[in-house]
N, CA, C and O of each residue as an XYZ file, in Angstrom:
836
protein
N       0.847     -1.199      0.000
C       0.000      0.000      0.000
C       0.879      1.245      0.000
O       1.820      1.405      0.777
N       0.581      1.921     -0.727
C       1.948      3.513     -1.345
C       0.907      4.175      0.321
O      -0.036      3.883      1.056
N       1.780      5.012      0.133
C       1.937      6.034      1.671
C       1.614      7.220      0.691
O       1.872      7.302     -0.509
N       0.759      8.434      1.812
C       0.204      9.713      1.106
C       1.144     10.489      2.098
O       1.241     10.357      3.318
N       1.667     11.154      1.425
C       2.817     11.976      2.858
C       1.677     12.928      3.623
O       0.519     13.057      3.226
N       2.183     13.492      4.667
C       1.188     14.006      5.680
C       2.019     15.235      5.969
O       3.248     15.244      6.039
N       1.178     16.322      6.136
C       1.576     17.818      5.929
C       1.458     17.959      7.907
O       0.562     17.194      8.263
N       1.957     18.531      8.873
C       2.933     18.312     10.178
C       2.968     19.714     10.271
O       3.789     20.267      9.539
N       1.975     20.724     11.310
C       2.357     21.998     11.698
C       3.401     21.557     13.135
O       4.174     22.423     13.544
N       3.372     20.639     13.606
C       3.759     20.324     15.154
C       5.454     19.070     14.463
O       5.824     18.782     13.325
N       5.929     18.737     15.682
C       7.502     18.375     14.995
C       6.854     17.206     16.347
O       7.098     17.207     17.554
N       6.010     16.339     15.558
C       5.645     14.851     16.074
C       5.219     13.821     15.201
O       5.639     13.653     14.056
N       4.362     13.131     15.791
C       3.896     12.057     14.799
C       2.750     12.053     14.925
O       2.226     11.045     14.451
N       1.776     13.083     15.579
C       0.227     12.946     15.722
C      -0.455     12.812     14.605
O      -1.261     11.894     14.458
N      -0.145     13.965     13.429
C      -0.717     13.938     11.655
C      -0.803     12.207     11.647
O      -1.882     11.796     11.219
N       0.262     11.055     12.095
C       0.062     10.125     11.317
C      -0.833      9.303     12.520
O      -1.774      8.579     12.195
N      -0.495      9.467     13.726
C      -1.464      8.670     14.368
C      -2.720      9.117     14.552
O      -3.204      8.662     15.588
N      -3.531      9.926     13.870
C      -4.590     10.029     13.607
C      -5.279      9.270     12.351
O      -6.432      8.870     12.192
N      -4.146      9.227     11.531
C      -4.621      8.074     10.245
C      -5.006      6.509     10.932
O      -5.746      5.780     10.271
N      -4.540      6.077     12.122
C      -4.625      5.001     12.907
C      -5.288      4.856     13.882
O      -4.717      4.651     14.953
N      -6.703      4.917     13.811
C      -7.864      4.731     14.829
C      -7.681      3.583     15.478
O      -7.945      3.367     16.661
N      -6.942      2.386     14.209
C      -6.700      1.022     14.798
C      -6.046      0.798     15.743
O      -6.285     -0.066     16.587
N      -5.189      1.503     15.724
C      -3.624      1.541     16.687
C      -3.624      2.597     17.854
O      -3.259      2.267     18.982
N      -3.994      3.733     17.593
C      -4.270      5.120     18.610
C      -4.789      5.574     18.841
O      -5.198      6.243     17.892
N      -5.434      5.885     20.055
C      -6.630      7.108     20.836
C      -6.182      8.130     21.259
O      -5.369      8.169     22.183
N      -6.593      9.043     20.710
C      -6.327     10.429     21.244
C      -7.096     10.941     22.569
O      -8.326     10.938     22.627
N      -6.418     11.304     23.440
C      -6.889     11.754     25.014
C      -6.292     13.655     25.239
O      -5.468     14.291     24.583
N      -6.862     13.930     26.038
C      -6.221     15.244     26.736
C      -5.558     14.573     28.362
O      -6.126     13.964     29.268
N      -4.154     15.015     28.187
C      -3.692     14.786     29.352
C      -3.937     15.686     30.476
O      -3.943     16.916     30.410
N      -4.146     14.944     31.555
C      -4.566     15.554     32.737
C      -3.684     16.611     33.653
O      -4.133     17.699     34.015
N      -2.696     16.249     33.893
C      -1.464     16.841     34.201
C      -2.017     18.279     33.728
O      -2.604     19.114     34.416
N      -1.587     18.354     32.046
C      -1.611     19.724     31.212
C      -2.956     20.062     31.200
O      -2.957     21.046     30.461
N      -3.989     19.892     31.515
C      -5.414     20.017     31.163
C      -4.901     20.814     32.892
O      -4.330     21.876     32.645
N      -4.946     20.652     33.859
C      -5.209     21.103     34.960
C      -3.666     22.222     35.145
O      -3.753     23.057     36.046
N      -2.526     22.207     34.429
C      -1.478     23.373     34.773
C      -2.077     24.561     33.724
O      -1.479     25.637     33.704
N      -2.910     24.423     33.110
C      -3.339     25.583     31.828
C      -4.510     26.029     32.243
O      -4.867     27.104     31.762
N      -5.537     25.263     33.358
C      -6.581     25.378     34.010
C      -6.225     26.357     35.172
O      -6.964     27.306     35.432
N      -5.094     26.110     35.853
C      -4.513     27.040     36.393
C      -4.061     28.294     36.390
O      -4.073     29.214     37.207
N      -3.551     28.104     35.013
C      -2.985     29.523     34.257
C      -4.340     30.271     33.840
O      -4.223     31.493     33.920
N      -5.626     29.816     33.405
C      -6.714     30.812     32.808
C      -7.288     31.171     34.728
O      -7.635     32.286     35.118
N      -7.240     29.973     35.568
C      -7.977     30.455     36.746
C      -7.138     31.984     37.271
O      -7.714     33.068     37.372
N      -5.613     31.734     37.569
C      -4.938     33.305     37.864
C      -5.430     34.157     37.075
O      -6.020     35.174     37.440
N      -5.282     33.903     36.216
C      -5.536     35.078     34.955
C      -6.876     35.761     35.119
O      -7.025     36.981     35.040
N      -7.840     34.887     35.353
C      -9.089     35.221     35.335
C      -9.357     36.287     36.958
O     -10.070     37.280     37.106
N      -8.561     35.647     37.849
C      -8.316     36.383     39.005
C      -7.759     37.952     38.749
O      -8.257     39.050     38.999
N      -6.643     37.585     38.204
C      -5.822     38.889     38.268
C      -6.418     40.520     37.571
O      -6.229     41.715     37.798
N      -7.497     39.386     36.297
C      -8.790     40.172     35.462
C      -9.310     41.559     36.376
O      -9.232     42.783     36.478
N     -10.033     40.017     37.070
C     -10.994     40.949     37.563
C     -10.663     41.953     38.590
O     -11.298     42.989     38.785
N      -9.294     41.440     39.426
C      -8.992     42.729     40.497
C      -8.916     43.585     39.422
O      -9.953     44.223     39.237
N      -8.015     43.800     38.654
C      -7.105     44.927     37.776
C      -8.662     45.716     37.086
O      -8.704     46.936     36.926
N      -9.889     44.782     36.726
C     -11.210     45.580     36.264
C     -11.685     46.229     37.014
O     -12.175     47.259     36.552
N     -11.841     45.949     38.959
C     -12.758     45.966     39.500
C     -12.326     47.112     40.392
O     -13.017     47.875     41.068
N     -11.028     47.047     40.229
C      -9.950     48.869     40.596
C      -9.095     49.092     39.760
O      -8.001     48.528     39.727
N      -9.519     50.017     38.912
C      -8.576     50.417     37.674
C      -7.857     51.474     37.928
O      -6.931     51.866     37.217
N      -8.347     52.138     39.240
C      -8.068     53.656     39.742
C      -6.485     53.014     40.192
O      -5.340     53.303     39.846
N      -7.084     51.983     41.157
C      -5.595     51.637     42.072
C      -4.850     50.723     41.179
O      -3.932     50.407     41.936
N      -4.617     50.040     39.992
C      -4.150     49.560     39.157
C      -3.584     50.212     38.692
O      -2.458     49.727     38.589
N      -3.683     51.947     37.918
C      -2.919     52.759     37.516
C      -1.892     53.618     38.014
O      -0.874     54.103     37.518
N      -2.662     53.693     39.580
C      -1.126     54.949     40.730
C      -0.302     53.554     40.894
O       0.918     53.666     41.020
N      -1.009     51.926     40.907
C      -0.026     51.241     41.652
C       1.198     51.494     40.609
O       2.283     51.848     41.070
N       0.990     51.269     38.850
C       1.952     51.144     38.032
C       2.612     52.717     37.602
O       3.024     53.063     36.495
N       2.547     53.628     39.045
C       3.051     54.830     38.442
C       2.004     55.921     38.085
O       2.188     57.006     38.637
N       1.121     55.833     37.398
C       0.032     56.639     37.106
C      -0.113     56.766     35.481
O       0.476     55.964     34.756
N      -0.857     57.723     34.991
C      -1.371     57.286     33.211
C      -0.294     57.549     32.551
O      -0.298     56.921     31.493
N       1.093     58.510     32.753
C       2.242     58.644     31.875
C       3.426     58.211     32.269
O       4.284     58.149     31.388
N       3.656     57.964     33.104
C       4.928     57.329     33.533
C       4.632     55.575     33.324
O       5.657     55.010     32.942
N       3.713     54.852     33.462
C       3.120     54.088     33.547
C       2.690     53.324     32.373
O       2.425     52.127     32.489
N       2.593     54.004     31.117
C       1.492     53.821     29.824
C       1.491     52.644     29.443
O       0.411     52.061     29.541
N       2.754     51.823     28.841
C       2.691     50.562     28.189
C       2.211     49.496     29.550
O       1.183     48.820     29.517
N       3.212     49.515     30.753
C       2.355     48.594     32.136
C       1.071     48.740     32.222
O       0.369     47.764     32.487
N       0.580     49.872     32.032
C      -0.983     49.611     32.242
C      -1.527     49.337     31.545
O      -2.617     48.891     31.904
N      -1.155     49.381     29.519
C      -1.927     48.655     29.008
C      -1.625     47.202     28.897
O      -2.358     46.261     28.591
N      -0.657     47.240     29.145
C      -0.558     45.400     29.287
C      -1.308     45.090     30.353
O      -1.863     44.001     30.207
N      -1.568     45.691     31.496
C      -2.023     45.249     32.743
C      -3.460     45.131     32.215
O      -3.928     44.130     32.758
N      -4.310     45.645     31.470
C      -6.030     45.216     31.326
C      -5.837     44.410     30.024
O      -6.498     43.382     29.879
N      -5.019     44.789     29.115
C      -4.855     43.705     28.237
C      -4.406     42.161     28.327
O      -5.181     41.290     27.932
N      -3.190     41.850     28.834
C      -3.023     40.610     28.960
C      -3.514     39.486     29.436
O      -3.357     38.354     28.978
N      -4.254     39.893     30.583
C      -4.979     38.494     31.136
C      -6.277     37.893     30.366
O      -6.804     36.813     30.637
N      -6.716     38.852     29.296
C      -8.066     38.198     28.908
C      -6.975     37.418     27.813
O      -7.121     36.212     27.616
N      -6.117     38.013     27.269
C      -5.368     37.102     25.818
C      -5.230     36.043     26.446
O      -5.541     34.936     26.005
N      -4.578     36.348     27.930
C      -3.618     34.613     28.014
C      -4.850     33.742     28.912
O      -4.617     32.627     29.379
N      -5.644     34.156     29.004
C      -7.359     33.251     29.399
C      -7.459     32.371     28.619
O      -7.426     31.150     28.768
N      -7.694     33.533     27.021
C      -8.295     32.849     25.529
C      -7.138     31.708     25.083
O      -7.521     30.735     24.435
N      -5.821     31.834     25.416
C      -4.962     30.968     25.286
C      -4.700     29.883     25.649
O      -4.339     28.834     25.116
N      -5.061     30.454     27.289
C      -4.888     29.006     28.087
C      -6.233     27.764     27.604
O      -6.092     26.551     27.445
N      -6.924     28.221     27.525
C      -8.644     27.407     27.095
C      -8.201     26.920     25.940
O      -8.295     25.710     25.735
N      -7.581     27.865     24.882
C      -7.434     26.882     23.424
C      -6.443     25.676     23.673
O      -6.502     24.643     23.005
N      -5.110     25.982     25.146
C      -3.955     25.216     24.826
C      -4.756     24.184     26.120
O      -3.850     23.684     26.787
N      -5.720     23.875     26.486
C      -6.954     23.092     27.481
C      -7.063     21.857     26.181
O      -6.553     20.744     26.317
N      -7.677     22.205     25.162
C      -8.556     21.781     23.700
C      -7.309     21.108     23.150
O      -7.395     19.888     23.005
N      -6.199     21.677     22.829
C      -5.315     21.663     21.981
C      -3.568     20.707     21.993
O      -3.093     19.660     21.555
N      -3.177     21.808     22.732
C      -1.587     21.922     23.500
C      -2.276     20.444     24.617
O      -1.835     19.407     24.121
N      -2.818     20.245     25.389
C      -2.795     19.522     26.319
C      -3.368     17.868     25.432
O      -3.532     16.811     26.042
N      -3.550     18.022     24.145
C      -3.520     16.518     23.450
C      -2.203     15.330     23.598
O      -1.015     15.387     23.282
N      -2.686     14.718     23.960
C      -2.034     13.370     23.725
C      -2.595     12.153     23.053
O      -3.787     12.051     22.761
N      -1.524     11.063     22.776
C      -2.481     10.116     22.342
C      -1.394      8.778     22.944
O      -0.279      9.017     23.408
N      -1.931      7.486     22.831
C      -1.868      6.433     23.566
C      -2.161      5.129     22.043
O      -2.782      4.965     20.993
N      -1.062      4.438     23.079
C      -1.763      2.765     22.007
C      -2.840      2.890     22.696
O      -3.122      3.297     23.822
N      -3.747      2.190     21.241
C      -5.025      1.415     21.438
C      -5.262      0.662     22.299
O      -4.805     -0.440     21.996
N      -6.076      0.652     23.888
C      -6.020     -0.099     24.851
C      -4.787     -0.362     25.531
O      -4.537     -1.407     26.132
N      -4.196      0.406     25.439
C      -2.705      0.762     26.167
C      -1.908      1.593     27.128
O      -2.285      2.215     28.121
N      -1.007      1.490     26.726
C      -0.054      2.626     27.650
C       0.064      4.410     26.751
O      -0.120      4.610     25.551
N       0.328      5.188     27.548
C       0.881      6.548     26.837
C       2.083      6.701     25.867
O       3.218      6.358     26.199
N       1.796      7.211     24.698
C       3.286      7.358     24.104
C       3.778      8.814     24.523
O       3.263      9.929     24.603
N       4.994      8.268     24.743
C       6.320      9.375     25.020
C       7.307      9.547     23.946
O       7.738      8.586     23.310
N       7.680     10.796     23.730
C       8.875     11.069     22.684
C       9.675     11.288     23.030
O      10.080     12.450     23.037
N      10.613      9.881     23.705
C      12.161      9.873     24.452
C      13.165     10.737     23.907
O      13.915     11.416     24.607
N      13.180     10.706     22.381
C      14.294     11.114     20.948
C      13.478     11.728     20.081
O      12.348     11.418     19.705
N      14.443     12.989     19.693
C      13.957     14.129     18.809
C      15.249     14.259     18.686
O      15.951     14.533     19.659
N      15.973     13.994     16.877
C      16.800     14.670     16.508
C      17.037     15.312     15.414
O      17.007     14.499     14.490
N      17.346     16.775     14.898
C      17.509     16.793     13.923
C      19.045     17.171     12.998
O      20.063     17.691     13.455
N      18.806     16.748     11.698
C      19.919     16.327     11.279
C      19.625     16.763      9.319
O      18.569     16.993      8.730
N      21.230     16.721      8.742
C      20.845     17.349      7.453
C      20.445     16.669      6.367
O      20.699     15.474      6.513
N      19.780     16.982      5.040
C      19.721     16.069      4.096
C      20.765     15.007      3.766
O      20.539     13.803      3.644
N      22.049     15.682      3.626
C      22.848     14.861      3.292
C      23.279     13.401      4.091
O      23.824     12.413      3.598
N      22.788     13.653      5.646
C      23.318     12.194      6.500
C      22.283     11.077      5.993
O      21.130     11.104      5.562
N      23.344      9.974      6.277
C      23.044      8.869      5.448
C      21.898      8.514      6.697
O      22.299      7.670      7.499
N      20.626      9.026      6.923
C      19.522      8.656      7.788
C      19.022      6.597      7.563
O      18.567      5.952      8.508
N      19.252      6.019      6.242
C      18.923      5.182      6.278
C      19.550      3.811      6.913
O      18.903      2.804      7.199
N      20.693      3.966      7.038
C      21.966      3.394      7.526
C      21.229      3.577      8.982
O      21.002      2.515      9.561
N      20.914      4.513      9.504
C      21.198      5.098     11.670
C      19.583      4.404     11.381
O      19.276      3.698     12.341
N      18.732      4.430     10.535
C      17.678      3.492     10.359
C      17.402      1.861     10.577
O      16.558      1.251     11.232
N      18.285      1.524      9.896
C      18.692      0.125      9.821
C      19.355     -0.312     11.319
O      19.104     -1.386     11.864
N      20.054      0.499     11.758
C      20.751      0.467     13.285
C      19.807      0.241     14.221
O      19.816     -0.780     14.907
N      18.857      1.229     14.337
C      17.356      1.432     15.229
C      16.946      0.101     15.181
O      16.889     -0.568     16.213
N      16.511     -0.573     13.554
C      15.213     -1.584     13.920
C      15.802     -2.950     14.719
O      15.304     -3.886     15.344
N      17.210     -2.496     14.316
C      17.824     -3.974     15.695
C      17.291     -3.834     16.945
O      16.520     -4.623     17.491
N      17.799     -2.620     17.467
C      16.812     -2.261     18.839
C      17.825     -2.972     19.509
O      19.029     -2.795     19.323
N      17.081     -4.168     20.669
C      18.042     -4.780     21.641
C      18.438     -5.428     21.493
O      18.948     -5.919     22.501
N      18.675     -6.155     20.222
C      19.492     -6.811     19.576
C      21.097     -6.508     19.022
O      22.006     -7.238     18.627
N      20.880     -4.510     19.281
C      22.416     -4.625     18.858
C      22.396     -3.344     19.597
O      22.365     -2.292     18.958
N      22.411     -3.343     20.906
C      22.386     -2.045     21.601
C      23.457     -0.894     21.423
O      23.162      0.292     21.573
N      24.758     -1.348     21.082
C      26.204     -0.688     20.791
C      25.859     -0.208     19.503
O      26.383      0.888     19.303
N      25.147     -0.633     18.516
C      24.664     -0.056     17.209
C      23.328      0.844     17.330
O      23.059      1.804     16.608
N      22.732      0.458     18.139
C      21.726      1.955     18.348
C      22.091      3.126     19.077
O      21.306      4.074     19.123
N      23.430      3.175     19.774
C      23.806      4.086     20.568
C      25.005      5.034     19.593
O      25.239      6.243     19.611
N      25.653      3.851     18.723
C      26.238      4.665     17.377
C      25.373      5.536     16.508
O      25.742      6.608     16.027
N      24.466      5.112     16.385
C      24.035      5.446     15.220
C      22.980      7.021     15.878
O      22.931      8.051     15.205
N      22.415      6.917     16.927
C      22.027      8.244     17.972
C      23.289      8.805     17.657
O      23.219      9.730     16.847
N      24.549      8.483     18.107
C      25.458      9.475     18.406
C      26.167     10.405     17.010
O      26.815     11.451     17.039
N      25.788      9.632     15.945
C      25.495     10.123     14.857
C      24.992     11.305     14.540
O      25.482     12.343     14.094
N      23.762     10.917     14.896
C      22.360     12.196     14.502
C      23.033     12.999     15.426
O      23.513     13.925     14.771
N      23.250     13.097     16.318
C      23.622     14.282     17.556
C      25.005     14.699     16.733
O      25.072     15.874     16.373
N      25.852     14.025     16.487
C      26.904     15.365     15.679
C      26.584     15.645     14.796
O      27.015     16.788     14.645
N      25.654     15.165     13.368
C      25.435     15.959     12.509
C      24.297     17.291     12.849
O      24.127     18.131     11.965
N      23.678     17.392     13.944
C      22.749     18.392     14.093
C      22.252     19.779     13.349
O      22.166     20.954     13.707
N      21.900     18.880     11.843
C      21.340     19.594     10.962
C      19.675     19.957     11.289
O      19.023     19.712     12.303
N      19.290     20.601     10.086
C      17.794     20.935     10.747
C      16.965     20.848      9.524
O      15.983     21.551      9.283
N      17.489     19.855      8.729
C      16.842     19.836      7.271
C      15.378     19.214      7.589
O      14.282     19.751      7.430
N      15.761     17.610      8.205
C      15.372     16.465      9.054
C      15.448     16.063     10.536
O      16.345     16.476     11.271
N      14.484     15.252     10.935
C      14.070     15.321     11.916
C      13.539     13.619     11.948
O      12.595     13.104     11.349
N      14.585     12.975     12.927
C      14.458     12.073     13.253
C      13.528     11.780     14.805
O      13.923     12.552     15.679
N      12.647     11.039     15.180
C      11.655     10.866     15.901
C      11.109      9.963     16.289
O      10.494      9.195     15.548
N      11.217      9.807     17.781
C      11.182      8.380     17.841
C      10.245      8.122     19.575
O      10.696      8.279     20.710
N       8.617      7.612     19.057
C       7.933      7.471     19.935
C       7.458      5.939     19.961
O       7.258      5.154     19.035
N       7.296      5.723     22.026
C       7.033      4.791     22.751
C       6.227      4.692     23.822
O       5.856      5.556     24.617
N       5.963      3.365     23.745
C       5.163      3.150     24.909
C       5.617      2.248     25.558
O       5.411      1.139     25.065
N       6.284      2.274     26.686
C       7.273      1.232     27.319
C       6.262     -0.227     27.862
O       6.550     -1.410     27.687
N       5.133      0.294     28.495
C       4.191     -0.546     29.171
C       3.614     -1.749     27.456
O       3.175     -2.898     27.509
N       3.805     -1.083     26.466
C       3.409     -1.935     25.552
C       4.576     -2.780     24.768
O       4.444     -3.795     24.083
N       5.804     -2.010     25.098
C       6.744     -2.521     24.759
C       6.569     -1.986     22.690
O       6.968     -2.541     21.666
N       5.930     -0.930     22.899
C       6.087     -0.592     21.457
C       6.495      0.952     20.970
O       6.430      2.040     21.544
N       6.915      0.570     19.734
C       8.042      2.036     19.527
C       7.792      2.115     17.999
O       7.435      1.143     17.333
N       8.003      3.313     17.518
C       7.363      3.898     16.106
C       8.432      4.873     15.870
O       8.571      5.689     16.781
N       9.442      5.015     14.587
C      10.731      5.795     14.603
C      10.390      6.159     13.333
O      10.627      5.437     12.365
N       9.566      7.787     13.219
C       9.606      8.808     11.926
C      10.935      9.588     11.632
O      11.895      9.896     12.339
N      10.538      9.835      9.987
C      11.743     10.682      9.923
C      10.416     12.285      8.908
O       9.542     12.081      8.066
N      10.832     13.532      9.468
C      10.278     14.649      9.073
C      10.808     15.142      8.278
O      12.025     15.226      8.442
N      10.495     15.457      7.595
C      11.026     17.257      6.680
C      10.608     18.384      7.072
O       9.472     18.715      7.414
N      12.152     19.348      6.980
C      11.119     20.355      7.595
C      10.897     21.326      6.227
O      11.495     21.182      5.160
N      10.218     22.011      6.435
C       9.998     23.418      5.012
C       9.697     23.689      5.905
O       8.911     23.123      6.664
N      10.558     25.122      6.081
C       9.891     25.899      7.430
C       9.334     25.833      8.598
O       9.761     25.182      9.551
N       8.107     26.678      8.562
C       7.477     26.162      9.837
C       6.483     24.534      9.575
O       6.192     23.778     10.502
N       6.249     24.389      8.660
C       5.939     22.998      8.376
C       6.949     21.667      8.294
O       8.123     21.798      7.949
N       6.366     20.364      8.650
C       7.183     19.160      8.749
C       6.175     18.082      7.727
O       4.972     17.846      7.612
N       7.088     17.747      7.276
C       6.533     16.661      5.993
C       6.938     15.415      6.416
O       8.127     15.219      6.667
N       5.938     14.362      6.556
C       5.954     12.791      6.944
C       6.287     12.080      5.354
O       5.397     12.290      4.530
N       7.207     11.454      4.981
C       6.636     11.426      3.397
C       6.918      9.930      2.703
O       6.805      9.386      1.604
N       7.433      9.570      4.295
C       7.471      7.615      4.509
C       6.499      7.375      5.650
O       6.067      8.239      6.412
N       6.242      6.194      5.658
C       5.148      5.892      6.987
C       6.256      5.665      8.054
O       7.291      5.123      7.664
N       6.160      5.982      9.206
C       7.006      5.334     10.493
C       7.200      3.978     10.584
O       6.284      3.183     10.369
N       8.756      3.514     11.004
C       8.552      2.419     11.230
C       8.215      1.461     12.837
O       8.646      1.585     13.984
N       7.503      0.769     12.357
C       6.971     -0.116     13.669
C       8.208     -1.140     14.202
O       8.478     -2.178     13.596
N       8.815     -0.767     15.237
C       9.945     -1.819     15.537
C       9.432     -3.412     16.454
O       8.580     -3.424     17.342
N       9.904     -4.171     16.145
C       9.330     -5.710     16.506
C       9.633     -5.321     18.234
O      10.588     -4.714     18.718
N       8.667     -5.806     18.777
C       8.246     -5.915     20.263
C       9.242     -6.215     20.938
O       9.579     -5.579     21.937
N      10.060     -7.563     20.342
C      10.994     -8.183     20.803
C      12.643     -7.273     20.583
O      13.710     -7.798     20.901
N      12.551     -6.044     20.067
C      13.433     -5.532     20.068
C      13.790     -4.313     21.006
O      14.719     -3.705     21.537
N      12.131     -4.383     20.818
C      12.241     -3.136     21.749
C      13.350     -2.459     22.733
O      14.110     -3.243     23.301
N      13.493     -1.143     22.967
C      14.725     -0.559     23.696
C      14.540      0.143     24.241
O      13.494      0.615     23.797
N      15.027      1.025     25.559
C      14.840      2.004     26.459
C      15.599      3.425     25.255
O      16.821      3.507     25.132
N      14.890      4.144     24.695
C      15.488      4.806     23.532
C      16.129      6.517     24.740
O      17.183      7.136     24.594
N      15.480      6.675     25.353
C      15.953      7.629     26.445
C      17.516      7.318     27.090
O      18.333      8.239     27.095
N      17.902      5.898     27.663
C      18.941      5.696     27.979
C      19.734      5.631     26.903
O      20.802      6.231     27.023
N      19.504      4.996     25.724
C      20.468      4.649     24.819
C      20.730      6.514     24.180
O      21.886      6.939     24.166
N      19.605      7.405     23.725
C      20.023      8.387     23.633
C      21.302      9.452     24.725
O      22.101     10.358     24.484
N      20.868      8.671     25.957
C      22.333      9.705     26.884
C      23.072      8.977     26.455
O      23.920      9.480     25.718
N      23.134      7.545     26.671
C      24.635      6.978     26.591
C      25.132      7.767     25.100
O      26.199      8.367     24.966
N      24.323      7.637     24.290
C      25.318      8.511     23.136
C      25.993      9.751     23.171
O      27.029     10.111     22.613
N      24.970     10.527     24.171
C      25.600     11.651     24.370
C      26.677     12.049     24.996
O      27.258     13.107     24.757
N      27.181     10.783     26.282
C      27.881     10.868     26.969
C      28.793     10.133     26.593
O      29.265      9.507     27.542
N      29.425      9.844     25.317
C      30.154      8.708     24.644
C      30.310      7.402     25.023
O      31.374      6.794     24.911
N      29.359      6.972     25.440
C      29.206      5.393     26.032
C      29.404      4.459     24.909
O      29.493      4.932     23.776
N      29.464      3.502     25.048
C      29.239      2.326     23.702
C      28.053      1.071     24.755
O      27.885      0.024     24.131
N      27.442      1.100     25.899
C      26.724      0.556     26.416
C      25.837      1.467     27.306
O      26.088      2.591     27.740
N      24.864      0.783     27.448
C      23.814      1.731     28.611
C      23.936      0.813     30.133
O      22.987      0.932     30.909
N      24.866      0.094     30.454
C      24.827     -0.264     31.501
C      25.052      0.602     33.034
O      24.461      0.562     34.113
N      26.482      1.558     32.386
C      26.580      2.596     33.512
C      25.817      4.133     33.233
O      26.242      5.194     33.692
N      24.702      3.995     32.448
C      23.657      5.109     32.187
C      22.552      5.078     33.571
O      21.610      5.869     33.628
């Protein structure tokens, strides 16, 4: 089955796990649903004092000319970052999860230039724990070429023991999917967080990580 590349305002893999109802549910995480709930509740606080005494809002910041830009930020900002926090409630606080599963996490985000041989540090990955000294090369790779053409990406769910490794394009502020991710065998699976420090820290094993 040919792959339709997928057009990526965000530098993840959500565009494609939404093509996969089979495989992924999309949730709002709770955590972020309640720190942004927080941020519109101050805000909404800070509103209404700053509405409800505008007299003492203005001598507090100095008065109407010494004062001018603080005070208009002071009645302006809290309704913006209200309307913000509520959209990033809806939005920013999305996650998604295997199907009847665990949460995916994005241990590894690297990016790197057209020219690196990405398919090679590819081939390294799908060994997984089968060749742990070759997935920690091939990370340590992407980390010195730290181009920004591409964007290597690599999400898991440890509790499922499953892992999905995209590669992006970027054009600008857009990221182009334009292979499907690959699905690495269960049995290979790898702690991609440790093996990413050990690269960083020139290890050739994750034992003393």
């Amino acid at each position: 089955m040919s792959f339709t590349p997928l057009r990526s305002k965000s530098r993840n893999l959500y565009a494609w796990f939404a093509t996969r109802p089979d495989l992924f549910v999309s949730e709002r995480s709770p955590r972020k649903t309640t720190g942004w709930a927080i941020v519109a509740g101050s805000m909404a606080v800070v509103a209404l004092l700053v509405y409800l005494n505008p007299d003492a809002t203005v001598e507090m910041l100095g008065g109407r000319i010494r004062g001018g830009l603080a005070i208009a930020g002071a009645f302006a900002l809290p309704p913006i970052i209200i309307v913000v926090s509520v959209i990033m409630i809806f939005v920013g606080a999305r996650r998604w999860r295997v199907k009847g599963g665990g949460v995916l996490l994005n241990p590894v985000i690297h990016g790197f230039s057209a020219r690196f041989p990405v398919d090679r540090a590819i081939t390294a990955l799908r060994e997984g724990s089968a060749d742990s000294a070759g997935v920690i090369a091939a990370l340590a790779a992407l980390q010195k070429d730290a181009g920004d053409e591409r964007l290597l990406t690599i999400w898991s769910s440890d509790a499922d023991r499953a892992m999905y490794i995209g590669v992006l394009r970027v054009d600008g502020n857009v990221q182009w999917l334009d292979s499907e991710p690959i699905t690495l065998d269960p049995d290979r699976y790898f702690d991609a967080k440790k093996h990413d420090l050990a690269a960083t820290l020139g290890k050739t094993s994750i034992t003393d990580v």
